[in-house]
N, CA, C and O atoms as a DFTB+ gen file, in Angstrom:
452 C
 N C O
     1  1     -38.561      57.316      -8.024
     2  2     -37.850      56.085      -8.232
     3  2     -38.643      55.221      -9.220
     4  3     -39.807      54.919      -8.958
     5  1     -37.947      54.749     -10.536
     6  2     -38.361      53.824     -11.185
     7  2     -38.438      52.370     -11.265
     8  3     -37.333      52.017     -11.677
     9  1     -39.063      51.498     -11.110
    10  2     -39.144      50.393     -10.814
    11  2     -39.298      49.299     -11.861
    12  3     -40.469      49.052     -12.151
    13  1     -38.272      48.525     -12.549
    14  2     -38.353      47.752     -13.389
    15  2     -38.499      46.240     -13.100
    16  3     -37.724      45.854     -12.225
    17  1     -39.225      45.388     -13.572
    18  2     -39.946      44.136     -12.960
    19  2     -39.856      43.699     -14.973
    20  3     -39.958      44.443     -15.948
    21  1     -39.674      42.500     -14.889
    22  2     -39.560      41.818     -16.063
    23  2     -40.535      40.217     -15.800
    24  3     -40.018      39.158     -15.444
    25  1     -41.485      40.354     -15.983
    26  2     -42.245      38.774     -16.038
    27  2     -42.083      38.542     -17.693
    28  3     -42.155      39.145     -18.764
    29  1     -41.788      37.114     -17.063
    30  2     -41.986      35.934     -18.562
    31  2     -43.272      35.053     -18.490
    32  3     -43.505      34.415     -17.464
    33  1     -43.729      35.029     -19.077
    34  2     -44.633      33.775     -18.946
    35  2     -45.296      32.713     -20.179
    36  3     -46.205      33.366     -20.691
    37  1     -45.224      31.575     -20.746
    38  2     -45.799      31.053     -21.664
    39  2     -47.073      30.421     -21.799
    40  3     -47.212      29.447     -21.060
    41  1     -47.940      30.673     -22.458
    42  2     -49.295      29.882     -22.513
    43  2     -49.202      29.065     -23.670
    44  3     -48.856      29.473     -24.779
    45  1     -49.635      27.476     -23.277
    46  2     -49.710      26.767     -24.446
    47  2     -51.150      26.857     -24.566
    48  3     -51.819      27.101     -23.562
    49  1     -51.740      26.667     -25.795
    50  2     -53.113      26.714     -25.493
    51  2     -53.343      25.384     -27.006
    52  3     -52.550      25.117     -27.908
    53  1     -54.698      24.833     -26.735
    54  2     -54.740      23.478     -28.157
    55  2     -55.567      24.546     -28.995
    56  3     -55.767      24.085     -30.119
    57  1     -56.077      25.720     -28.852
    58  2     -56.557      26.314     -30.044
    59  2     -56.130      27.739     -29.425
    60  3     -56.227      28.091     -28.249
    61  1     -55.659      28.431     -30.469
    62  2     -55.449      29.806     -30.384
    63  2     -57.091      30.536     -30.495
    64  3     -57.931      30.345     -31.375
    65  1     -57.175      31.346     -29.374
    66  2     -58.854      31.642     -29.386
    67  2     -58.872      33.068     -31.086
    68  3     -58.004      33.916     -31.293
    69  1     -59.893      32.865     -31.780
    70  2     -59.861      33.930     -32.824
    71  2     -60.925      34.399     -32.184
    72  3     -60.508      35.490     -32.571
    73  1     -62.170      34.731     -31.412
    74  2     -62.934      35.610     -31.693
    75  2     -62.349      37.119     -31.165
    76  3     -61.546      37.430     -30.285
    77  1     -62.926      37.678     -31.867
    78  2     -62.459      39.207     -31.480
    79  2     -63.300      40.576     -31.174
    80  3     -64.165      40.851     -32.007
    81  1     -63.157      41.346     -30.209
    82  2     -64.161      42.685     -29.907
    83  2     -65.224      42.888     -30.633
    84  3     -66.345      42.926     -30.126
    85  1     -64.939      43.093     -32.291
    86  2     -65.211      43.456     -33.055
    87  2     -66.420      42.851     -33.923
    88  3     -67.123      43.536     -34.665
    89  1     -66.603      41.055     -33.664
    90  2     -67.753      40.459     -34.227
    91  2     -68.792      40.277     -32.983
    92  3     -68.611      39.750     -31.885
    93  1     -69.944      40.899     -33.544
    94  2     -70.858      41.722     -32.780
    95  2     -72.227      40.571     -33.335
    96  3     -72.283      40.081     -34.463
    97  1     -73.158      40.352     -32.302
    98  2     -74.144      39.929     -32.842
    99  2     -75.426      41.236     -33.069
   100  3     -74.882      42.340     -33.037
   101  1     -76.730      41.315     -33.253
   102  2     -77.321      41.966     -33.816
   103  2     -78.977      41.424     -33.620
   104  3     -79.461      40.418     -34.139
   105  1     -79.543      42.224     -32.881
   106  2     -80.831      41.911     -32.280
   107  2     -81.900      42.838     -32.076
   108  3     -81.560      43.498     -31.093
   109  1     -83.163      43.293     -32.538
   110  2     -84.249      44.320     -32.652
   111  2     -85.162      43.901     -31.671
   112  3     -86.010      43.050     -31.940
   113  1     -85.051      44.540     -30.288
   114  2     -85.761      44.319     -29.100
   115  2     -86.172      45.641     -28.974
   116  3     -85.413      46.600     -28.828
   117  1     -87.477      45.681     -29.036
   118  2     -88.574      47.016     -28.386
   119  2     -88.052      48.206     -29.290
   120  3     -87.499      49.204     -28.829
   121  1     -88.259      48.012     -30.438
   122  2     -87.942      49.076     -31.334
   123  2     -86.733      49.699     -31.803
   124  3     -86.476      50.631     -32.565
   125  1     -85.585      48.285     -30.593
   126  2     -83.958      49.375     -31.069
   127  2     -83.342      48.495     -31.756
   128  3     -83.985      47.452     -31.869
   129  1     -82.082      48.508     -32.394
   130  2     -81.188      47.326     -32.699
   131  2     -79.881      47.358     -31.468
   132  3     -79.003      48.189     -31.236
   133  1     -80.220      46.091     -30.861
   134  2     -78.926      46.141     -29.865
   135  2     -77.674      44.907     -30.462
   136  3     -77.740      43.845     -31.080
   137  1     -76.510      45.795     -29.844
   138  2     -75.869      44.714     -30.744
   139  2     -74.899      43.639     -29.082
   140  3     -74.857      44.364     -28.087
   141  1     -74.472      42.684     -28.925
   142  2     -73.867      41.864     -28.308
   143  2     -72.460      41.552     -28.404
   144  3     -71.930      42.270     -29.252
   145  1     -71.661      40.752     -27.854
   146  2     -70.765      39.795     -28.075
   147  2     -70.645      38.776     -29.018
   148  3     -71.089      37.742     -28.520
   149  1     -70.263      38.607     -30.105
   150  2     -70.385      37.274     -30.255
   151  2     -69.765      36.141     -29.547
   152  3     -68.638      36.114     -29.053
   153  1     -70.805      35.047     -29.567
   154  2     -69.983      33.598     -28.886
   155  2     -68.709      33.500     -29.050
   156  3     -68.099      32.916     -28.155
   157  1     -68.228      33.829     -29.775
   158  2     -66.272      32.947     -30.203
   159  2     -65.421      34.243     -29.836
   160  3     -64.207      34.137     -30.010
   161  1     -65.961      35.589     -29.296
   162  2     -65.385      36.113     -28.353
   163  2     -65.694      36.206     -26.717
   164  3     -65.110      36.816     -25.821
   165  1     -66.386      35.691     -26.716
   166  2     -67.127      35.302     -25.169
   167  2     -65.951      34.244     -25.046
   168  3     -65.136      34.452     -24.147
   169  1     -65.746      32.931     -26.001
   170  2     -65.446      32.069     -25.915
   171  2     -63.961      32.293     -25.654
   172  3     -63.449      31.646     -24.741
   173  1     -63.129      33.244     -26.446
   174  2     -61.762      33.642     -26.136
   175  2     -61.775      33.979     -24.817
   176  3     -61.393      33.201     -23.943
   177  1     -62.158      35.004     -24.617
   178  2     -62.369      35.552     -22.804
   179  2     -62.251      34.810     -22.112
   180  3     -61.219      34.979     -21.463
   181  1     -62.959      33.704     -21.754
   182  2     -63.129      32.427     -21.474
   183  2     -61.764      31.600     -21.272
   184  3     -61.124      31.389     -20.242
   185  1     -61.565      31.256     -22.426
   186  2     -59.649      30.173     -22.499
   187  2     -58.904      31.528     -21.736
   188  3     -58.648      31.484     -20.533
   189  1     -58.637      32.546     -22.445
   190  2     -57.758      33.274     -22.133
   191  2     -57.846      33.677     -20.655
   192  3     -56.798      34.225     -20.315
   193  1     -58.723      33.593     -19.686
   194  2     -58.893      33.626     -18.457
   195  2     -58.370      33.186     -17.608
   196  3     -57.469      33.602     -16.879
   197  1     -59.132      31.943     -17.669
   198  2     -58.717      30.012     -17.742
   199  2     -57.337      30.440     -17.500
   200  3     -57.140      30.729     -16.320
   201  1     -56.393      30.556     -18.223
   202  2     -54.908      30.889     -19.066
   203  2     -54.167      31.566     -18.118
   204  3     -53.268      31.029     -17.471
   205  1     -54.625      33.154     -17.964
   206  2     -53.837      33.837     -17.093
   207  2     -53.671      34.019     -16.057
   208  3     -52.671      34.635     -15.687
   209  1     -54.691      33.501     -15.107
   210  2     -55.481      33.549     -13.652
   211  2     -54.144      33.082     -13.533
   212  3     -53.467      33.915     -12.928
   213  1     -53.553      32.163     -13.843
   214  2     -52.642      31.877     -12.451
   215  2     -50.985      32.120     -12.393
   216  3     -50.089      31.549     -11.770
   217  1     -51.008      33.523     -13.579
   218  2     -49.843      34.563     -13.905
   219  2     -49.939      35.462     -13.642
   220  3     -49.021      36.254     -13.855
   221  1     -51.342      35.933     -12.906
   222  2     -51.730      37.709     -12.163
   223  2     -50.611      37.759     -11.649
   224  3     -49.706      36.929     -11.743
   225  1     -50.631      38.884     -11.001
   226  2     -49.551      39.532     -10.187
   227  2     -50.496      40.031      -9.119
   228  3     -51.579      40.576      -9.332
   229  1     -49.882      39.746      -7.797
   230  2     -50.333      40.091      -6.319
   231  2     -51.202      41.158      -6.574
   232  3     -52.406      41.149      -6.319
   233  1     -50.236      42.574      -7.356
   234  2     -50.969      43.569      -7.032
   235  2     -50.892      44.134      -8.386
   236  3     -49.821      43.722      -8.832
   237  1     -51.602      45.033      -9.479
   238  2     -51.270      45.734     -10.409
   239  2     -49.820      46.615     -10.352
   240  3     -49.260      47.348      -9.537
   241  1     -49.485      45.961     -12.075
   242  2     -48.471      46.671     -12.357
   243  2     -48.948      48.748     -12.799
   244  3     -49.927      49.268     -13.335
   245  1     -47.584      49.340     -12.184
   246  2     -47.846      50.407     -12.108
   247  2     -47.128      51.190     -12.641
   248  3     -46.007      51.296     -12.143
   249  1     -47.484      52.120     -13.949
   250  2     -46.369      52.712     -14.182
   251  2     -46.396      52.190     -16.024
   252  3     -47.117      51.355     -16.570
   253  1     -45.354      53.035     -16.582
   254  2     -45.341      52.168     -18.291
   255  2     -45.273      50.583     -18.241
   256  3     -44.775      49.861     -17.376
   257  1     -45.848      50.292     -19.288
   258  2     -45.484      48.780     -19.629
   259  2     -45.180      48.670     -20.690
   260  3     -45.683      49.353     -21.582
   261  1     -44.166      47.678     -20.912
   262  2     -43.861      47.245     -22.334
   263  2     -44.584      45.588     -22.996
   264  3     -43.733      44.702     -23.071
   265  1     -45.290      45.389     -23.215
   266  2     -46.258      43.896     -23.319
   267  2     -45.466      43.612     -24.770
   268  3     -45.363      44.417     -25.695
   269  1     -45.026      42.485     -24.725
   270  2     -44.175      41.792     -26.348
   271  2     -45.444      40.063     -25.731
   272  3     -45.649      39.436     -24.692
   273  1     -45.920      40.034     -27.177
   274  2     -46.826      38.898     -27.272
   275  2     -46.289      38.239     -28.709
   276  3     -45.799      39.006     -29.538
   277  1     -46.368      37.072     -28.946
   278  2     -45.880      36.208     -29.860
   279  2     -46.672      35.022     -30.207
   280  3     -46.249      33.955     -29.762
   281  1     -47.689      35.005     -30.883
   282  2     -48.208      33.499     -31.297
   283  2     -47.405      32.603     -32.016
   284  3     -46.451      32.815     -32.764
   285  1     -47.973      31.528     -31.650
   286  2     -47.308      30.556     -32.596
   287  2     -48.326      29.445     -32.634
   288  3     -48.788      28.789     -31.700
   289  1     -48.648      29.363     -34.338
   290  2     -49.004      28.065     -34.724
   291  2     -48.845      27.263     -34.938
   292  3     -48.114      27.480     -35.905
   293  1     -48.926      25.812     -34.838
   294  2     -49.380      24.339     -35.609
   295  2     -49.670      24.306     -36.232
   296  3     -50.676      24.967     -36.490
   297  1     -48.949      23.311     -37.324
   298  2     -49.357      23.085     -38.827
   299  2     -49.161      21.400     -38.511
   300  3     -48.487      20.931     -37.594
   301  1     -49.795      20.779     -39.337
   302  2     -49.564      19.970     -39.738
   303  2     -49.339      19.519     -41.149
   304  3     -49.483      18.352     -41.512
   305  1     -48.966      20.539     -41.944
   306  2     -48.412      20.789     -43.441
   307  2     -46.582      21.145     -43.364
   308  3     -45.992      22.083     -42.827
   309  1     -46.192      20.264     -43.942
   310  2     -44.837      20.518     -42.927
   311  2     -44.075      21.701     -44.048
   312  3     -43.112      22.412     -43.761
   313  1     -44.853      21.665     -45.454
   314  2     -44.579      23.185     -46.436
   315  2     -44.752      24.450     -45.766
   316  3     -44.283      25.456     -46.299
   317  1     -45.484      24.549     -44.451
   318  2     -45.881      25.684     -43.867
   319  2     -45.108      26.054     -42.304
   320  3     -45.390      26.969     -41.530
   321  1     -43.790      24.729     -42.144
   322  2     -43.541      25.147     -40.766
   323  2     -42.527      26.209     -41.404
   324  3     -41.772      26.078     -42.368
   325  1     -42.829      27.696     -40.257
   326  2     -41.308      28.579     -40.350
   327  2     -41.925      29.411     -41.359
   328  3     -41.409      29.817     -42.400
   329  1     -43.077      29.612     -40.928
   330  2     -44.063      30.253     -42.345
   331  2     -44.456      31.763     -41.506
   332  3     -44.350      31.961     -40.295
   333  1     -44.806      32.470     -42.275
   334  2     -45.971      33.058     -40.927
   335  2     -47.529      33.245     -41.506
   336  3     -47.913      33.218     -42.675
   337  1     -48.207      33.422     -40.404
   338  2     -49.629      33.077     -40.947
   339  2     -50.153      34.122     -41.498
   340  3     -49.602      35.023     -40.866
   341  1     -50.934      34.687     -42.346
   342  2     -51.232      35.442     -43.136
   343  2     -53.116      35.906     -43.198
   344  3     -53.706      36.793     -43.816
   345  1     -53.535      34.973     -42.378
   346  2     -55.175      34.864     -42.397
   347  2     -55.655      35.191     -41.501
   348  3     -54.875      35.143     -40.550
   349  1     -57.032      35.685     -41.143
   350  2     -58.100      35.983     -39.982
   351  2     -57.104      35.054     -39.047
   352  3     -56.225      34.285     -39.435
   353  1     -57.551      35.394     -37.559
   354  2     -57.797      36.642     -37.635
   355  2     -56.552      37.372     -37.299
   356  3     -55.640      36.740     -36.766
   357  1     -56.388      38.886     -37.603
   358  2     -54.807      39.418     -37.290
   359  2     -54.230      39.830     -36.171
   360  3     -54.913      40.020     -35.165
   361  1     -53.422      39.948     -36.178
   362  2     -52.585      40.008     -34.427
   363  2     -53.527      41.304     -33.582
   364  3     -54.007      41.240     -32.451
   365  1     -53.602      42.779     -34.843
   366  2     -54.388      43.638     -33.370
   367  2     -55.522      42.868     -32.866
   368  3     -55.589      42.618     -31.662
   369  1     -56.397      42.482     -33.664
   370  2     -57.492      42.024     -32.689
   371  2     -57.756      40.545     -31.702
   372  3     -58.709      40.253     -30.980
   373  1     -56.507      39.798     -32.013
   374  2     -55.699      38.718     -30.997
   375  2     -55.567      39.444     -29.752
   376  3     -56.094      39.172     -28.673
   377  1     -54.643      40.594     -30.101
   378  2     -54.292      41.472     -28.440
   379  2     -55.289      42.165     -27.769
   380  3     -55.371      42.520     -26.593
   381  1     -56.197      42.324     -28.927
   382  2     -57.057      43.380     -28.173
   383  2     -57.622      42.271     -27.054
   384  3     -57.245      42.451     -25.896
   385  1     -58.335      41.352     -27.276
   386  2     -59.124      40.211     -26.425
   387  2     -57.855      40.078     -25.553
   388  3     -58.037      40.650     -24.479
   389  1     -56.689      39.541     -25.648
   390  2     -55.664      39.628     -24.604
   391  2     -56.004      40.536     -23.436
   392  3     -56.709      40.472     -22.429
   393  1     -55.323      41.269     -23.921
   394  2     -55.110      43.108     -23.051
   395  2     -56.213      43.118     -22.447
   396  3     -56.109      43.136     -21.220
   397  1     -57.424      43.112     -22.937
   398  2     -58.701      43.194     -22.748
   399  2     -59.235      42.366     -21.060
   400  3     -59.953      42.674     -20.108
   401  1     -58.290      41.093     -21.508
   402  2     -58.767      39.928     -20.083
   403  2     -57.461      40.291     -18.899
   404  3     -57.638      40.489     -17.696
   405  1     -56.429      40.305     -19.476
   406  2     -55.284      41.173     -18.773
   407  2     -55.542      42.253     -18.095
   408  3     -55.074      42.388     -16.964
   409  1     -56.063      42.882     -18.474
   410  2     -57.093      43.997     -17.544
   411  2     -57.704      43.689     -16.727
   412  3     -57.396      43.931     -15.560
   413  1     -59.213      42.789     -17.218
   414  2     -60.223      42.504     -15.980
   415  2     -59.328      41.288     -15.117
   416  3     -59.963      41.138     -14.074
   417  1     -58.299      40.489     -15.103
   418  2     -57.928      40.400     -14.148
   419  2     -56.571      40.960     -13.426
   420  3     -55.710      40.222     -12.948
   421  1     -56.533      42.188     -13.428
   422  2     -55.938      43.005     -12.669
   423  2     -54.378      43.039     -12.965
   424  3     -53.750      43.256     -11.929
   425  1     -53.682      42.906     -13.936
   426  2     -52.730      43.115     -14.033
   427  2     -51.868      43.988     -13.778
   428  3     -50.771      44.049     -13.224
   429  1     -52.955      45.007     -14.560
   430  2     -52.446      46.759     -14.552
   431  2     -53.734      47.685     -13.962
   432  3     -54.603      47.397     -13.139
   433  1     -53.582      48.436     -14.433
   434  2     -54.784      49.838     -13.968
   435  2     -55.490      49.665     -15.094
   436  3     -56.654      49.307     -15.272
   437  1     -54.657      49.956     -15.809
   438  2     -55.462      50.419     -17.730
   439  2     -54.550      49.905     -18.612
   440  3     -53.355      50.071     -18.370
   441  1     -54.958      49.209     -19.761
   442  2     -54.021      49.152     -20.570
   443  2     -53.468      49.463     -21.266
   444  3     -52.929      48.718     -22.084
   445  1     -53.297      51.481     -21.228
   446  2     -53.062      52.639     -22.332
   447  2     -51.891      52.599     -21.030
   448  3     -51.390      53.720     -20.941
   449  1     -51.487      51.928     -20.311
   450  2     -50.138      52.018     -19.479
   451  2     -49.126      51.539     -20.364
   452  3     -47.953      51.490     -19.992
């Protein structure tokens, strides 16, 4: 039996978080180079947490998922409303930090669901 469940949910947020997986800090402790998090993805993790905690679901979703995500910016250039944004940072690595916190708080199992 297949089980279809449809959540909506909107996050307003006053800054769209940009850091992403991918900017790494870089440090030579005891002969190795280790590399880190950077702050402004610590810092996404963080809002985006904040954010979803109180859209979990009781129990993980199970089974395929279909995830549709949509940003939207603020301008205050009114040449740019109805625009789309074109700059750092780009939507995969927006979702990845998503999916990423969507995970550690329990949404799903994995997010290759």
């Amino acid at each position: 039996m297949q089980f279809i469940t449809k959540e909506y949910f909107f996050l307003k947020l006053s800054n769209i978080p940009s850091g992403t997986a991918q900017q790494r800090k870089y440090a030579y402790i005891n002969g190795k180079v280790m590399s880190y998090p950077a702050d402004s993805y610590k810092q996404a993790k963080r809002t985006l947490t904040l954010a979803l905690k109180k859209h979990k679901p009781e129990e993980p979703i199970i089974g395929p998922i279909h995830l549709s995500v949509a940003y939207q910016y603020e301008t205050a250039n009114k040449k740019k409303i109805d625009t789309f944004k074109t700059t750092k940072p780009d939507g995969d690595n927006l979702l990845k930090v998503l999916k990423d916190v969507m995970t550690e708080l329990g949404f799903w199992l994995d997010d290759a669901q």
